[in-house]
C-alpha positions as CSV (number, residue, x, y, z in Angstrom):
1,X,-31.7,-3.4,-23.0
2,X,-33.2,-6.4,-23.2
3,X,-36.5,-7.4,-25.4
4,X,-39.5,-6.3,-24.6
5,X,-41.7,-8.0,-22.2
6,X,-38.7,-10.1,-21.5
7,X,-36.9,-6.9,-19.5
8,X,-37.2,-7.1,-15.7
9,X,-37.4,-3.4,-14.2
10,X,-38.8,-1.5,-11.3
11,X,-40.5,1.5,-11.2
12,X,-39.1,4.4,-8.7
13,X,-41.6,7.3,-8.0
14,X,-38.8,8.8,-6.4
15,X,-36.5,8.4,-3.1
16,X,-35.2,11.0,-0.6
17,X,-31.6,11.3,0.4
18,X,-32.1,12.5,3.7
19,X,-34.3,9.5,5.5
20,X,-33.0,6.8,2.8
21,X,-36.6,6.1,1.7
22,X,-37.7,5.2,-1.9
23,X,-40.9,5.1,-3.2
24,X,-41.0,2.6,-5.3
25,X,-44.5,1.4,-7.8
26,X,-42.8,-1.9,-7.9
27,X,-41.2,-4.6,-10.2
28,X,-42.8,-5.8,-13.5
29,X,-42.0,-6.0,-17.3
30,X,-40.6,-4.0,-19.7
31,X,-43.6,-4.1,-22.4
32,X,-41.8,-1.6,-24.9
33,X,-42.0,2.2,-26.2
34,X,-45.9,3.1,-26.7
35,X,-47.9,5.9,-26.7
36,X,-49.5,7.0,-23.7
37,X,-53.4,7.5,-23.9
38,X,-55.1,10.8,-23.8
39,X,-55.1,11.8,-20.4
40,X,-51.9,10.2,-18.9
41,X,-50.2,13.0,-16.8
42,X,-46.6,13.5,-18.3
43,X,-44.2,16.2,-17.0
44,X,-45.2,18.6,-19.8
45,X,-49.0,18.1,-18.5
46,X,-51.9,16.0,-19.8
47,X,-51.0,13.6,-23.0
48,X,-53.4,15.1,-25.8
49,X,-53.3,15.2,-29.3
50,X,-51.0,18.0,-29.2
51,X,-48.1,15.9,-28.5
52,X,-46.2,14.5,-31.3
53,X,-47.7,11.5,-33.6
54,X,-44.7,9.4,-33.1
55,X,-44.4,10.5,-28.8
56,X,-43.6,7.2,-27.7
57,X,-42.6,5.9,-24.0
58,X,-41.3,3.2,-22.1
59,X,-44.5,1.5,-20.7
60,X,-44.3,-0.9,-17.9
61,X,-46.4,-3.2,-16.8
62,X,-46.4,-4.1,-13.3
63,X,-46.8,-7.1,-11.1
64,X,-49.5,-6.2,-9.1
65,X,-51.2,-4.6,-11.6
66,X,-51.6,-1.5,-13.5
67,X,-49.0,0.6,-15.5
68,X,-46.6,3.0,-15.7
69,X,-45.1,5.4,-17.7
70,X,-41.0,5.8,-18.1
71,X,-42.1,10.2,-17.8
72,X,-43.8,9.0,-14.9
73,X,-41.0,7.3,-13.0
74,X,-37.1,6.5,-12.5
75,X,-37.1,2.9,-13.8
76,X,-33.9,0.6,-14.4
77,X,-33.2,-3.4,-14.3
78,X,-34.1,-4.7,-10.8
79,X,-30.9,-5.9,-10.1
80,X,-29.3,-2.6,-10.3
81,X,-32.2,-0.6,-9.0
82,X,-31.8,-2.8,-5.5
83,X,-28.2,-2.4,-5.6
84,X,-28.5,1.0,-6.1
85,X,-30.7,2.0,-3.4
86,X,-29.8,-1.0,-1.2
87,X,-29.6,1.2,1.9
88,X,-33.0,2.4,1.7
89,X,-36.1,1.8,3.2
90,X,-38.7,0.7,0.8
91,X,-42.4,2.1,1.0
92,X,-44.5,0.8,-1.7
93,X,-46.8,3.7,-3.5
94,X,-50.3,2.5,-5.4
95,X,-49.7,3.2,-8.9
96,X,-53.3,4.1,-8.8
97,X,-52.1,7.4,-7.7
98,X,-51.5,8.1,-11.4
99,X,-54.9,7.7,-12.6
100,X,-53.6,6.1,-15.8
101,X,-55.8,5.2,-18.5
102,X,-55.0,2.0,-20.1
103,X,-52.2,1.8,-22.8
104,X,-53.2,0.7,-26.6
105,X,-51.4,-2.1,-28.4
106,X,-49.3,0.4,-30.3
């Protein structure tokens, strides 16, 4: 992988074999393996302080703004993301959905 905020990826919310549409967040930058704030939703529910002290994730930040979490999303390097899923349609989703607070330096 290549070094953060250097790392071109985009962000999948998910895509359906059936109608051949993805869902995508969009493209941005690989900004590294944070901690989520309290209150991002993860798979196993809220981020709290019960998680782990070291829980890190891949963060992204994207282009038009916001960010997302790698529990959050299928993410990969844009060239193989489009190459992957070149015969889908693409229907952008507002990260905003998420209700992400924002990430900390660390």
């Amino acid at each position: 992988m290549g070094e953060a905020g250097t790392y071109r990826v985009i962000a999948l919310r998910n895509a359906d074999k059936e109608t051949l549409k993805a869902y995508v967040y969009g493209e941005g930058l690989f900004i590294g393996h944070r901690r989520p704030p309290n209150g991002t939703a993860t798979p196993f529910g809220p981020m709290d302080e019960g998680f782990p002290s070291d829980f890190k994730n891949p963060c992204i930040m994207l282009d038009g703004g916001g960010i997302v979490w790698g529990c959050q999303c299928w993410w990969g390097p844009v060239g193989v993301m489009k190459e992957k899923f070149t015969d889908y349609s693409v229907e952008m989703v507002d990260v905003a959905e998420l209700d992400n607070p924002a990430p900390s330096d660390s």
